[in-house]
C-alpha positions in Angstrom: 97.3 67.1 106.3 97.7 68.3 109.9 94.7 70.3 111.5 95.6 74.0 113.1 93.8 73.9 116.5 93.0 77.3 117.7 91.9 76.7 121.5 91.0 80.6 122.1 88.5 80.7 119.3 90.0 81.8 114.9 92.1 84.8 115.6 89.7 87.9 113.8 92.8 88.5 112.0 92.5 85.1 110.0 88.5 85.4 109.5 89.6 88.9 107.7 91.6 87.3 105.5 89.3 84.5 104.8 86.3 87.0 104.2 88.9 89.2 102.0 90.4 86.3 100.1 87.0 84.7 99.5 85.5 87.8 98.3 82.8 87.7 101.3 80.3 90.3 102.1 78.8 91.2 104.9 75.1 90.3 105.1 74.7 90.5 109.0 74.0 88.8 111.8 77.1 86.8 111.5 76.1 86.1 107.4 78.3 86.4 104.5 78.1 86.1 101.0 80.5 85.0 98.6 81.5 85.9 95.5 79.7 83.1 94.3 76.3 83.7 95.8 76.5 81.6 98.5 75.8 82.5 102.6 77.9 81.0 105.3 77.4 81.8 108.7 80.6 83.0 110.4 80.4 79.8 112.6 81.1 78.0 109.1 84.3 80.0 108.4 86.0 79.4 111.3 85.3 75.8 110.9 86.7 75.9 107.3 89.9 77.7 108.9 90.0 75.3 111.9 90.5 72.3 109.0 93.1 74.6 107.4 96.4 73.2 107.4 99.6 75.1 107.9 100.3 76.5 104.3 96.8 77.7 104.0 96.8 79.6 107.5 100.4 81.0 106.2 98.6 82.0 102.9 96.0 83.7 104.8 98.0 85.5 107.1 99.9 86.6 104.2 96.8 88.1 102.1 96.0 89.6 106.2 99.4 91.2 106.6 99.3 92.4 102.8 95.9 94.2 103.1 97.4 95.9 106.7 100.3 97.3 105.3 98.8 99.0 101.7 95.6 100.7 104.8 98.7 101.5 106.5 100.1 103.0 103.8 97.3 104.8 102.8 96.7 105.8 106.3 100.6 107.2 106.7 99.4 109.4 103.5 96.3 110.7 104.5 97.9 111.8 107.6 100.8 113.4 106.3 98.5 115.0 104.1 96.4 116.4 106.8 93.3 114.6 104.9 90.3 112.4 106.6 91.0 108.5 105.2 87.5 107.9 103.9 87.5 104.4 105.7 88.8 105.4 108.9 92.3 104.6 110.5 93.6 104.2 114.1 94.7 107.7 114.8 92.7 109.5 112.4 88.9 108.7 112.7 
């Protein structure tokens, strides 16, 4: 299976999806847990994306591009709604 090489660094966009997709909690410091107990350093996760191959990283920007457009959605709502979104959004914070 061909490797993706990311020469700028893992695009944040992918370690979203990986953190969302994998259940992953922010511990800080760069820490996550996942839904399994387990800690990985951030450092970790973009090494487990850098050994991705193609249909993986296609899979993960799906679940990114998925989760984007429902807070976008929301977002669209809240506004036209003249409401706060409780998470935050571009434009309405």
């Amino acid at each position: 299976m061909k490797q993706c090489n990311f020469p700028q660094g893992v695009p944040n966009e992918l370690l979203e999806a990986f953190l969302m997709d994998n259940e992953m909690e922010s511990k800080g410091n760069d820490f996550f847990e996942d839904a399994g107990g387990h800690i990985w350093h951030e450092s970790n996760i973009e090494e487990e994306i850098q050994n991705m191959g193609i249909l993986e990283i296609l899979d993960l920007q799906k679940v990114w591009n998925e989760q984007k457009d429902f807070f976008e959605e929301q977002t669209k709502w809240f506004i036209e709604n003249d409401l706060k979104h409780p998470l935050g959004a571009m434009n309405n914070e």
